[in-house]
BASEZA-481666 format. One line per 4 residues: their letters; for each residue x, y, z of N, C-alpha, C. Coordinates in pm, whole numbers. Each point is the difference from the previous one (the first is absolute). Layout:
BEGIN
a = X/Y/Z/X/Y/Z/X/Y/Z | ...;
END
This chain:
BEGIN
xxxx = 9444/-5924/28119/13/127/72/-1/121/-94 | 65/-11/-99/-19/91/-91/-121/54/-84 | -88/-78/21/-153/38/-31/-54/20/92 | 8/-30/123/-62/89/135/8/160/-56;
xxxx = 157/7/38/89/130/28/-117/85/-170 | 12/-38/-110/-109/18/-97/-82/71/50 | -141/-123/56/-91/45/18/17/133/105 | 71/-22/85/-31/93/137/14/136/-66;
xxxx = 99/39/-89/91/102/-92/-169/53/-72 | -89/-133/-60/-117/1/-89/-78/105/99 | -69/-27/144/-45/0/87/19/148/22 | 161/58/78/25/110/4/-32/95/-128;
xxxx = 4/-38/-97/-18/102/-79/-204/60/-57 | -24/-140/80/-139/6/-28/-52/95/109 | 20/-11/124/-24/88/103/77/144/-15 | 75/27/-90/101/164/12/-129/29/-96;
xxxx = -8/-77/-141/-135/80/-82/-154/21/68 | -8/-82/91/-129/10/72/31/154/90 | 80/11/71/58/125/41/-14/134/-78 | 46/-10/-87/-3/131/-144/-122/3/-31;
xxxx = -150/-96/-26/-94/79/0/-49/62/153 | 28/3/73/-39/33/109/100/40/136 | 1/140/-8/87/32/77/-99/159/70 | 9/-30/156/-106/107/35/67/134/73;
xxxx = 143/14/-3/40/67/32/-69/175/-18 | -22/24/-149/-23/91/-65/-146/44/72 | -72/-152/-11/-133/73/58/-10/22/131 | 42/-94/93/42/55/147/37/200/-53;
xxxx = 54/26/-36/58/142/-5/-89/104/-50 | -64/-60/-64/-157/62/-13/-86/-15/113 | -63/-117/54/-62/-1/150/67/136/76 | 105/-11/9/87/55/65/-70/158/13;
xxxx = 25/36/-134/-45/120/-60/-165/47/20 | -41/-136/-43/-131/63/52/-48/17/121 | 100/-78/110/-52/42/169/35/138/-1 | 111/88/-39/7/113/24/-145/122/-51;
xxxx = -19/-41/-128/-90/28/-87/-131/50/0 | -29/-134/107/-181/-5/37/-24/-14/130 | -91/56/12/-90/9/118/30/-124/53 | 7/-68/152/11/-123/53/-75/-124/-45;
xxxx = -158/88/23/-152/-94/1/38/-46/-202 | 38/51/-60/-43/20/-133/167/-115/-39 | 115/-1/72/105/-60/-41/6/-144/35 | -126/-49/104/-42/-88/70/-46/-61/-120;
xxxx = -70/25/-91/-83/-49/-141/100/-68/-47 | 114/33/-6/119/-52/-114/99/-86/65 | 54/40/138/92/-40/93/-77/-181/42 | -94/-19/-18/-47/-115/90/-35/-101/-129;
xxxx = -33/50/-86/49/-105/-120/83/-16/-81 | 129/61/43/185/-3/-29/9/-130/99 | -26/22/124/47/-105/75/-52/-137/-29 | -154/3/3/-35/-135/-60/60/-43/-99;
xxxx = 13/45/-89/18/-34/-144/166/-36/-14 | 107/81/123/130/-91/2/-10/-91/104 | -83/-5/73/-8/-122/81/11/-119/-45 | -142/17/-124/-39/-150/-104/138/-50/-86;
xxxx = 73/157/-79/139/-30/-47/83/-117/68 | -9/65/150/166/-66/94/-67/-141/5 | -193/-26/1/11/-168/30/-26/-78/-148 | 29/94/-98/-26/-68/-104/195/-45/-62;
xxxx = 91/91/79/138/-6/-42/33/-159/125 | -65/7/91/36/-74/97/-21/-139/-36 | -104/0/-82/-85/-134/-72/92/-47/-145 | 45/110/-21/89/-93/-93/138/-38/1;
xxxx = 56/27/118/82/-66/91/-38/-138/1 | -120/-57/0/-65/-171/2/20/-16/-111 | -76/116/-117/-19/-55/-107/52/-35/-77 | 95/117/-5/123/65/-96/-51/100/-100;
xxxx = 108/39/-67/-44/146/-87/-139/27/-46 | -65/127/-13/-129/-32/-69/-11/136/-113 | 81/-5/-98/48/163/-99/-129/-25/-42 | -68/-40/-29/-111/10/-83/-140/87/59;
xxxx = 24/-51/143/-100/121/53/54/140/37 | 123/-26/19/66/170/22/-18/78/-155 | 36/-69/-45/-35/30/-194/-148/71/-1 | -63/-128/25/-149/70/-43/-50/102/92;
xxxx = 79/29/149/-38/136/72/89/147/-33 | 80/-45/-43/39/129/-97/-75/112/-26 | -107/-16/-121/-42/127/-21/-106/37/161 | -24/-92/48/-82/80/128/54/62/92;
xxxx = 157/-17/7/124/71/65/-21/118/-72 | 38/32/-124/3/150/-55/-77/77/-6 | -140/-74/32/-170/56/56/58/37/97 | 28/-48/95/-11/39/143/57/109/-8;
xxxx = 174/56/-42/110/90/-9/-115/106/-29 | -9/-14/-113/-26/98/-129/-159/28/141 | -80/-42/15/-103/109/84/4/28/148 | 143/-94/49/76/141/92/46/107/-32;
xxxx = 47/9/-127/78/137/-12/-101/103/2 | -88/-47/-120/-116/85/-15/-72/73/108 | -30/-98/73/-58/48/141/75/83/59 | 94/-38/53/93/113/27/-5/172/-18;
xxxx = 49/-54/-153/4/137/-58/-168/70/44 | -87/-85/-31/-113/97/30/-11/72/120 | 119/-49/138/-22/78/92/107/107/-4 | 105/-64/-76/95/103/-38/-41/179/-29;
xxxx = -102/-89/-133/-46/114/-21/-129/106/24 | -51/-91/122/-103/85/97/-118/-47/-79 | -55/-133/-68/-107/26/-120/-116/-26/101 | -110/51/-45/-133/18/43/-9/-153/117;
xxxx = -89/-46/83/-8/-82/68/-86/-123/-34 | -33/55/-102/-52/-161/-115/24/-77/-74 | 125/112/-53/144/-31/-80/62/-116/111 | 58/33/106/64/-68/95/-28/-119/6;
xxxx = -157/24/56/-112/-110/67/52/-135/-168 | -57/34/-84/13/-83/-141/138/-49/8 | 97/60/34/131/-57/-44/22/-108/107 | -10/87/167/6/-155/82/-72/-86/16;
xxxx = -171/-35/-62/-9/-122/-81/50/-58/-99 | 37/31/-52/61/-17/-126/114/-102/26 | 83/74/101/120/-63/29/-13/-108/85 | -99/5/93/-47/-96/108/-39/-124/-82;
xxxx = -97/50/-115/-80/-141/-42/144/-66/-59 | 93/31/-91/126/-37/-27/63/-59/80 | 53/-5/111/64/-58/86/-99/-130/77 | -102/16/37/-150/-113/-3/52/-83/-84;
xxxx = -42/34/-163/8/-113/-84/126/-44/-3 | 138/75/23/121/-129/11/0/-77/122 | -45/66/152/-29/-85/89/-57/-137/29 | -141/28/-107/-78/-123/-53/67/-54/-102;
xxxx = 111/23/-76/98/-137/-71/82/-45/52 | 56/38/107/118/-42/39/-83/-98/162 | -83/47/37/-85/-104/59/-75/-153/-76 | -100/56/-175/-9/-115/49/147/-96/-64;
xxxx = 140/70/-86/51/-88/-52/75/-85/130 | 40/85/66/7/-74/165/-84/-153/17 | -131/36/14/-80/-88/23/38/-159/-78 | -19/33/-135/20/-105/-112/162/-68/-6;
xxxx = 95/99/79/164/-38/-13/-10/-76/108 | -97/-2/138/13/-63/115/-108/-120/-39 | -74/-9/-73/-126/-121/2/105/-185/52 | 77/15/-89/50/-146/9/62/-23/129;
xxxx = 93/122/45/24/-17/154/-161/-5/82 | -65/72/-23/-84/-22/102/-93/-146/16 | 28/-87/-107/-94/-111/-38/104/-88/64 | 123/27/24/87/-112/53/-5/74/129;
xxxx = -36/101/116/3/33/69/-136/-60/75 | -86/-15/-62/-146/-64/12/1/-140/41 | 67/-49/-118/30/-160/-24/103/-32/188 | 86/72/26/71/-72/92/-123/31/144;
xxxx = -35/89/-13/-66/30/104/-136/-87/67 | -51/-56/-179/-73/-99/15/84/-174/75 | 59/4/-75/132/-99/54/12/-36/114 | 53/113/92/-29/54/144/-136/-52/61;
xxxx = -89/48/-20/-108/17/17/-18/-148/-4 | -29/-99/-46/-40/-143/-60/99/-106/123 | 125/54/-12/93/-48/101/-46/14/183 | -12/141/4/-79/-9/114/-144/-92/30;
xxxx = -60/45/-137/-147/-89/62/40/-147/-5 | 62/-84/-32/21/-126/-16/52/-49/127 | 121/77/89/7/-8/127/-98/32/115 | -56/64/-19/-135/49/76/-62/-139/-36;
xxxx = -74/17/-99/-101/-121/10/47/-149/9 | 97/-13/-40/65/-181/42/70/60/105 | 20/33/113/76/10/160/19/-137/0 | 154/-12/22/25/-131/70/-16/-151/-57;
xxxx = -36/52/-165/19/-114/-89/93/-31/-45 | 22/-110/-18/120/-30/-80/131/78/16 | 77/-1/94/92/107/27/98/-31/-102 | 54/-79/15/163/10/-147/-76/73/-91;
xxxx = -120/-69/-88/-38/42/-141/-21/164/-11 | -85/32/151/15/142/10/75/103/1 | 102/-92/111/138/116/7/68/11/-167 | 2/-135/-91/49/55/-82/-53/74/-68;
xxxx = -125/7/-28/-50/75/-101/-1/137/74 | -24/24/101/1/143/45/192/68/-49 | 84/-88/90/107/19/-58/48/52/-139 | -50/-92/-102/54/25/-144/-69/100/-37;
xxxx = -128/34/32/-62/147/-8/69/145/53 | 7/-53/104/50/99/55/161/68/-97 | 41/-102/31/182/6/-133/-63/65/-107 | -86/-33/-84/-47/44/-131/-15/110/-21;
xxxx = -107/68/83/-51/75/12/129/136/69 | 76/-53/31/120/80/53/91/2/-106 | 12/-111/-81/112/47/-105/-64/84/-153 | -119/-50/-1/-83/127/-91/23/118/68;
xxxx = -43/45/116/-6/135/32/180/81/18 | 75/-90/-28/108/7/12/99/62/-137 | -86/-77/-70/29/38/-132/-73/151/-42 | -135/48/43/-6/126/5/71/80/42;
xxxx = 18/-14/142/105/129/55/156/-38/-37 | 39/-63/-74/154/32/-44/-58/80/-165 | -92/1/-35/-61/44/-112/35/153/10 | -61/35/158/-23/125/-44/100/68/61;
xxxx = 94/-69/119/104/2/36/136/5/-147 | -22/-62/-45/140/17/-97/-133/-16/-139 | -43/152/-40/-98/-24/-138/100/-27/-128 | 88/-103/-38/65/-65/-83/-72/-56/-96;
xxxx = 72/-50/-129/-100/-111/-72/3/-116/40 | 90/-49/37/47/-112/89/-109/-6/106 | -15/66/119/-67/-3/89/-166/-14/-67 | 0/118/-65/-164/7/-88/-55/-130/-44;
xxxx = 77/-59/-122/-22/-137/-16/-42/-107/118 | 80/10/73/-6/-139/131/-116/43/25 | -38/168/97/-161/10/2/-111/-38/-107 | 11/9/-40/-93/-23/-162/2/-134/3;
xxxx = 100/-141/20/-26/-87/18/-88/-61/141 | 54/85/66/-53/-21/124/-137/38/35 | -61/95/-86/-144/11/-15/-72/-116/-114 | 80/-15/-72/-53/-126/-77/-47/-143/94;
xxxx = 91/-3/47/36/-103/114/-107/-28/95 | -55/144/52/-105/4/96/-97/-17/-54 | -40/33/-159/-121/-35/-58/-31/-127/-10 | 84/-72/-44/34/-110/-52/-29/-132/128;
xxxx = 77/41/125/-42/-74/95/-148/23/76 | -46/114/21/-103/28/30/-106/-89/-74 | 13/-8/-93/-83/-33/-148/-26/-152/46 | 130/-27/89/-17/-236/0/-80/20/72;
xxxx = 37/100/159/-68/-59/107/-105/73/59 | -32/89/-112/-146/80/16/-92/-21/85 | -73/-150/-57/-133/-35/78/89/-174/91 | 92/-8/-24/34/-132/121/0/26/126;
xxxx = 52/115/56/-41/38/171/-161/-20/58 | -72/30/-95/-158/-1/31/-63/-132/-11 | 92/-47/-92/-28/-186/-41/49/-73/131 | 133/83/88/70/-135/46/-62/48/165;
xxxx = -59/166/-17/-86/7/110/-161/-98/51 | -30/29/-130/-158/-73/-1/-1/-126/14 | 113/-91/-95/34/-154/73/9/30/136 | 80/53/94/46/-27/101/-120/53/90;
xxxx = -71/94/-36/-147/-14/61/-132/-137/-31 | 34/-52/-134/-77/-114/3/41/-134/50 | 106/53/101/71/-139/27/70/-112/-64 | 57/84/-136/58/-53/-109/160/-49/26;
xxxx = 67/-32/138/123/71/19/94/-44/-120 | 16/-118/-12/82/-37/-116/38/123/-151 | -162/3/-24/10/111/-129/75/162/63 | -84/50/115/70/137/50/178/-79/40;
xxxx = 38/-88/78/155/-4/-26/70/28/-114 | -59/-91/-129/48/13/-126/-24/151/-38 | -99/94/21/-7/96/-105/106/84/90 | 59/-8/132/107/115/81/151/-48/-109;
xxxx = -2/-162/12/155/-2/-90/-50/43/-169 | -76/-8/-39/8/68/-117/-10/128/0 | -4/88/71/-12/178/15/187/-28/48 | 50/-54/91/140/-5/31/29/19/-90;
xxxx = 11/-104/-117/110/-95/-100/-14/172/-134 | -120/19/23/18/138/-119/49/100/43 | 25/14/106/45/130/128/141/-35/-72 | 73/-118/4/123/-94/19/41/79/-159;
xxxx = -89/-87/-58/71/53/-187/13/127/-29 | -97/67/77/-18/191/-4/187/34/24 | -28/-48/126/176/92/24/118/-63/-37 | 18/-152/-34/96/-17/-125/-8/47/-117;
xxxx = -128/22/-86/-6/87/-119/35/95/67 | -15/94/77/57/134/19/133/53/41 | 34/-154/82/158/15/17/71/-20/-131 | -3/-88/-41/71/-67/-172/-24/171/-60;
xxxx = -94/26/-33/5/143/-103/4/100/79 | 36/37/131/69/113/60/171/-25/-23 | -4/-100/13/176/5/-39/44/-16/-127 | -67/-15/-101/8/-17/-186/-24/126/-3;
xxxx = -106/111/90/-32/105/-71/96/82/41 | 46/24/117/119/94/46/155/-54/48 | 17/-136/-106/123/-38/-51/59/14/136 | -30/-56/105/80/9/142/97/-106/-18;
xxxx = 128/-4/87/122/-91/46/-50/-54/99 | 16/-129/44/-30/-64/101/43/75/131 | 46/75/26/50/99/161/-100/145/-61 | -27/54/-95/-71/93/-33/-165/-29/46;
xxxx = -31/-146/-47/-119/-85/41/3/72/110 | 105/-123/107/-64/4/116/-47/159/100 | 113/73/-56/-26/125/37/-113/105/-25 | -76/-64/-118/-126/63/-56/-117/-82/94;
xxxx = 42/-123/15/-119/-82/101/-34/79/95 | 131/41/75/28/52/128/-47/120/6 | -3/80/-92/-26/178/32/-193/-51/-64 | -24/-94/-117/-181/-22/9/-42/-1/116;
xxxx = 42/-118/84/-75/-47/111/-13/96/124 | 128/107/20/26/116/87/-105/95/-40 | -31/11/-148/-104/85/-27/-117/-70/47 | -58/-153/-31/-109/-13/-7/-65/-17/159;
xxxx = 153/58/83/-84/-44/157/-25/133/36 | 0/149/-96/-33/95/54/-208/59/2 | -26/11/36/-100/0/42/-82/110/-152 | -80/-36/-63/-26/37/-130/-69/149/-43;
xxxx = -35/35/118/5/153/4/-24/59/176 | 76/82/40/-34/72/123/-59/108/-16 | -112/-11/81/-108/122/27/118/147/26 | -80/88/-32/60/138/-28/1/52/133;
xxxx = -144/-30/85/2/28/144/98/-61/125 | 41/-187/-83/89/-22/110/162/121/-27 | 14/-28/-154/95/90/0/74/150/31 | -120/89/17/9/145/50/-48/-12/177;
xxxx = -15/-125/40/40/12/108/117/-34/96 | 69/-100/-75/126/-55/57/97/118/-45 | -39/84/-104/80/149/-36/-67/114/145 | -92/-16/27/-17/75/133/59/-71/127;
xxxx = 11/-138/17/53/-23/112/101/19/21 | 105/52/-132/138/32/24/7/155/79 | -116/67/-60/64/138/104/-142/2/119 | -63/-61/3/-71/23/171/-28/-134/20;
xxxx = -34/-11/162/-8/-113/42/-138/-62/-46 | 3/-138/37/-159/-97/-91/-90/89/107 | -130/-35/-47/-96/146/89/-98/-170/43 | 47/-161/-34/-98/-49/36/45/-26/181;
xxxx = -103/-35/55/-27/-1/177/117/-91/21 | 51/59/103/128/-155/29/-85/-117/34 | -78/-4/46/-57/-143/88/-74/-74/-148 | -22/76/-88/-35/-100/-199/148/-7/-4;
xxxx = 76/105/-32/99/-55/-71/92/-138/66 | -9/5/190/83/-78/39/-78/-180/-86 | -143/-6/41/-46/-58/1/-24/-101/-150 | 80/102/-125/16/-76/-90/115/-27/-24;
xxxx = 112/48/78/167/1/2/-8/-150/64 | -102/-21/116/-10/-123/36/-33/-128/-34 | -68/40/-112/-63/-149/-86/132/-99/-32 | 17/-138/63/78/-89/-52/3/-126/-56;
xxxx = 56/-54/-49/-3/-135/-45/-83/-101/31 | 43/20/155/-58/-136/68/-139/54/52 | -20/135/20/-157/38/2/-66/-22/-81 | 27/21/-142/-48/-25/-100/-34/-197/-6;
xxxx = 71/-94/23/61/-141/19/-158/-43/118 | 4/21/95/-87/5/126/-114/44/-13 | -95/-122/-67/-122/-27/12/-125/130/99 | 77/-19/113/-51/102/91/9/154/-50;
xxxx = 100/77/-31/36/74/-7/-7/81/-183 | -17/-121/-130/-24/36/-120/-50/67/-40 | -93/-10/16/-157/92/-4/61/174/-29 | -33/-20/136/105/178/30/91/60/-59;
xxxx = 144/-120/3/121/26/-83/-41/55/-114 | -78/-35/-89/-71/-8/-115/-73/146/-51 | -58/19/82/-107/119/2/96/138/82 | 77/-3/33/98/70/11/78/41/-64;
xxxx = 83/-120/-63/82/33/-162/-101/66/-70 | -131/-6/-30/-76/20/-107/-32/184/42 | -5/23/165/-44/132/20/124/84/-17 | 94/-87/-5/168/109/-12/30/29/-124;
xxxx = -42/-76/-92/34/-6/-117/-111/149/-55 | -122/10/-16/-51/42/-22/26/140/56 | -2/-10/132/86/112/94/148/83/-120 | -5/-99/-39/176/39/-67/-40/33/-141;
xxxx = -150/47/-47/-61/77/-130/-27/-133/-62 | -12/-124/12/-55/-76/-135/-157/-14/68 | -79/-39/-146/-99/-26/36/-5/-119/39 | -178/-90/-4/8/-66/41/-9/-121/-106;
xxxx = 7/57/-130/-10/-96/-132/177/-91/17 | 81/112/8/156/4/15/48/-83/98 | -109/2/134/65/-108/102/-77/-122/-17 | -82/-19/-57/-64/-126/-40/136/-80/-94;
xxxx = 11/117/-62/117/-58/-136/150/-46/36 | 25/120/131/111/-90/71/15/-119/44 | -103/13/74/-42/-182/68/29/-101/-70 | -83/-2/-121/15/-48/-145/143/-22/-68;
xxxx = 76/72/-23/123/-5/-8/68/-45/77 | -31/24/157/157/-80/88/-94/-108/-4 | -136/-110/-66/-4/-122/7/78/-22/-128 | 26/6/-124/51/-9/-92/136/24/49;
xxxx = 56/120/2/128/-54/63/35/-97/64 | -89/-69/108/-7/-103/37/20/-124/-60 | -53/-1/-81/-8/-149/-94/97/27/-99 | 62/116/-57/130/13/-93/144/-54/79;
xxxx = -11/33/140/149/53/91/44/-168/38 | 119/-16/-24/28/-125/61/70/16/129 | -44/-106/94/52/7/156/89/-91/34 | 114/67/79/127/-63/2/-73/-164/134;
xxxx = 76/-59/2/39/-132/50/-39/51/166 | -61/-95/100/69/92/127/82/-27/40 | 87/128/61/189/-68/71/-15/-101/95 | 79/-29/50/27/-69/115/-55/110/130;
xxxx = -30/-109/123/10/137/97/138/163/13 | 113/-147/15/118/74/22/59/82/-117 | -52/-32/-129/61/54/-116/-127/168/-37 | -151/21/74/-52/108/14/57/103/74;
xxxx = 37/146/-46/58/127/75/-84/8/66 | -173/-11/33/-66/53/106/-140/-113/-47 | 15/-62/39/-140/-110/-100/-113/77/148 | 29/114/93/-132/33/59/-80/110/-46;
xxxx = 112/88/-92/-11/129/-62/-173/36/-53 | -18/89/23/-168/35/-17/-30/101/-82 | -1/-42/-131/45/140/-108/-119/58/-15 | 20/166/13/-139/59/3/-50/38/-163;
xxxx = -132/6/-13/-52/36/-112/-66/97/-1 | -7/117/-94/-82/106/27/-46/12/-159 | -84/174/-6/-74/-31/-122/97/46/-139 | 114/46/85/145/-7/-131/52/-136/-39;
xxxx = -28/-60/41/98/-147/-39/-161/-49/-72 | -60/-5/50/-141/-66/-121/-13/101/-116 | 10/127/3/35/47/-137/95/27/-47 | 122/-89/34/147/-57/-96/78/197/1;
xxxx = -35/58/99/52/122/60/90/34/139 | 11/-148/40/145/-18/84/72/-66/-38 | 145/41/85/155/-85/-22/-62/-174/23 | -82/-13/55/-81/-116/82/-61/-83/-135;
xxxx = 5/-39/-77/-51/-12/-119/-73/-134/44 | -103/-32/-115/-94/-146/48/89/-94/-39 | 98/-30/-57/124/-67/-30/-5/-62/188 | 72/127/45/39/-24/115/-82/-57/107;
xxxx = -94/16/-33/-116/-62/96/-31/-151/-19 | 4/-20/-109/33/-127/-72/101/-104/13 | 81/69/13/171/-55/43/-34/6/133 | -29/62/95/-62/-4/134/-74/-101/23;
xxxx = -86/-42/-46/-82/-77/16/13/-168/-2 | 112/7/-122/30/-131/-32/116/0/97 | 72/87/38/135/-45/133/-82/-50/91 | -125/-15/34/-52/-43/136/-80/-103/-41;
xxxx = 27/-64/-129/-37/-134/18/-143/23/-55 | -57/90/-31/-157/-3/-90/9/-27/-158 | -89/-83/-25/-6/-84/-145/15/102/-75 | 5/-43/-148/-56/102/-114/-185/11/18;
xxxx = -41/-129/32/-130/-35/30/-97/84/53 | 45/45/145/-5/66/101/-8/89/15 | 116/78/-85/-9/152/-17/-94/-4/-97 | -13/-42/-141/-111/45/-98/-91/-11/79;
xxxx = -83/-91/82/-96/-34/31/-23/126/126 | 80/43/57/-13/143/125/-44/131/-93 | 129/13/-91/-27/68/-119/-165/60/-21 | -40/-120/-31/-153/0/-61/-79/17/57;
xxxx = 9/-52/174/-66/73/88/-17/125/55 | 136/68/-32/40/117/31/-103/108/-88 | -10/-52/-116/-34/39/-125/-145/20/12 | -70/-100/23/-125/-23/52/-72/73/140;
xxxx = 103/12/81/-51/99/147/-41/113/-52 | 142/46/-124/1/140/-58/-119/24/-35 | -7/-72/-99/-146/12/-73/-150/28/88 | 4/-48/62/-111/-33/101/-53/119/75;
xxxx = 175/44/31/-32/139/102/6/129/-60 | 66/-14/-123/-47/111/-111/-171/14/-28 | -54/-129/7/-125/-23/-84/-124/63/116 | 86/-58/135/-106/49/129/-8/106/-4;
xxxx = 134/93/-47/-70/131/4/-31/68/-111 | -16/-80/-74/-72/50/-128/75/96/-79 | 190/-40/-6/22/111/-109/26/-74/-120 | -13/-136/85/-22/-64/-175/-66/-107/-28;
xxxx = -93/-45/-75/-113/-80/-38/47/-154/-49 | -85/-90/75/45/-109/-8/-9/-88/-139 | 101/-65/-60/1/-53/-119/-110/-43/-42 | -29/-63/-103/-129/-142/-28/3/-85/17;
xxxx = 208/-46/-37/13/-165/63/3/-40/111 | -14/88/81/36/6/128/-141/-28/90 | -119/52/-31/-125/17/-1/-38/-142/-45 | 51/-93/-91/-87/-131/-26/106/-61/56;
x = 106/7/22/16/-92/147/-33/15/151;
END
């Protein structure tokens, strides 16, 4: 503990000197000065590449929150900081002092191209501080991606071998991304490290099972089944070692107590069921529905308030259920990339969530209960959570089987009726089956 407490002490002092070369107070007060100064059209020249140029700052300070300290580039932007100062003042003064309008013209290039070229360092060092996140951001996505097509194209093969391997993916891929957002959630060295392993981690596994999804696809299209069974438990079994290596060195790296553990499990997994970014449009509108009423038609809105369980369940009635959630959702600002991706997710939730036992008749509070679903509970934006639908599902006596397998159909309508109307284009694997 005493070399933590060290480093962190190391850490803070590395970020207070990153601070001291760069502090924009002074020049804000110049901007300042020069809105009074200049003409509007002419303060517009200078004012609009201040903002860019702290924009790139705040996501290049934000990035090393992942990274950790980076003095060496605040160091080497130094003297382009005292560029910048030093031909605000100047400028200034030239209006200060009334100088000819060529005089002017020269100085607010001058100062403009200055603030440009730190814009363009602090962008691309941005760029190069984010490369390794973004290659492990790639890597899981591919992950994703490989996981889905393997269920798509083997439907209904081999179910254990599948569920597990979808399963241990799914976990994996949740406790990596897990390890990012406590990253940037608590930017510690402690925390930093575990990410940093945890991008190792994703390389590393990515790296086994690269080309085996396409191997254990193409067997299972050449009627290989034996070999495609075997290649699903070998994508499992590395899924398996992924998140014991990551559990074992999440708790070596941030020295947890066994009740500290479990409590860090508990607040990961709370994070990793929040939905990985919300559209800006669903959000400034649920901020408008608080002060006027929803402006959509009662007879849509009743009509997706109505979508339920067992509509959804009822062969007859799916279809619709389906394409309804999908028009409410969208209705509710996501596109239609986003509700494809939901779908996608509550099947994965699906195959992660374990389902309780069913009660007895007499031991069910309402075993007739008809829990409704709307397009908040498929984007993990109601009290109603897919947990609960899940736990719903299994009180009435439906398999784990059953639900994955509705799941996927659900998933599949989506797709279909997104695709009919063309806001989104149908896969390739999808096309050679």
């Amino acid at each position: 503990m005493p070399d933590t407490k060290k480093r962190n002490e190391a850490e803070e002092q590395d970020m207070q000197d990153a601070n001291a070369y760069y502090d924009d107070s002074y020049m804000n007060s110049l901007v300042a000065d020069a809105e009074e100064l200049m003409p509007s059209e002419e303060f517009e020249e200078i004012d609009e590449p201040v903002r860019q140029m702290q924009e790139s700052v705040q996501n290049f300070q934000e990035a090393e929150k992942l990274e950790g300290p980076q003095p060496e580039t605040w160091k080497a932007f130094q003297p382009q900081h005292q560029q910048i100062i030093e031909n605000m003042e100047k400028m200034n003064a030239s209006y200060q002092q009334q100088e000819p309008a060529d005089v002017k013209q020269e100085a607010r290039q001058r100062t403009a191209a200055s603030i440009q070229q730190a814009d363009s360092f602090f962008k691309d060092a941005y760029q190069k501080l984010m490369e390794r996140d973004r290659t492990m951001q790639q890597e899981m996505a591919a992950m994703r991606e490989q996981l889905e097509m393997m269920q798509r194209i083997m439907v209904n093969f081999s179910p254990d071998a599948m569920m597990k391997c979808m399963m241990a993916g799914a976990d994996y891929l949740r406790e990596a991304e897990g390890a990012r957002k406590s990253a940037q959630k608590e930017p510690t060295q402690e925390h930093r490290s575990f990410y940093q392993a945890a991008r190792q981690s994703v390389h590393n596994v990515y790296q086994n099972i690269k080309e085996a999804p396409h191997r254990a696809c193409e067997a299972f299209r050449q009627k290989a089944y034996a070999e495609a069974d075997k290649g699903l438990r070998r994508i499992a079994g590395v899924f398996d070692k992924g998140i014991a290596a990551l559990t074992e060195r999440r708790n070596a790296i941030l020295n947890l107590s066994p009740l500290a553990k479990q409590k860090a499990e508990a607040k990961q997994a709370e994070a990793s069921n929040q939905p990985e970014e919300a559209p800006q449009k669903q959000e400034n509108q649920e901020k408008q529905e608080v002060k006027e009423p929803a402006k959509e038609s009662p007879v849509k809105q009743e009509a997706a308030n109505a979508i339920s369980v067992q509509q959804l369940l009822n062969p007859e009635t799916s279809e619709r259920a389906v394409q309804a959630l999908a028009d409410s959702a969208m209705a509710a600002g996501y596109n239609a990339e986003a509700v494809g991706k939901a779908f996608t997710d509550l099947k994965i939730a699906a195959i992660s969530s374990p389902l309780p036992e069913k009660q007895p008749d007499d031991q069910q509070p309402n075993k007739n209960l008809d829990m409704p679903i709307t397009a908040a509970v498929l984007m993990d934006r109601d009290p109603v959570s897919k947990a609960g639908l899940f736990q719903f599902l299994g009180s009435q006596g439906v398999t784990k089987e059953a639900v994955v397998q509705q799941c996927t159909a659900w998933k599949n309508q989506a797709d279909k009726y997104l695709q009919d109307k063309g806001l989104v284009a149908a896969k390739e694997e999808s096309k050679e089956r």
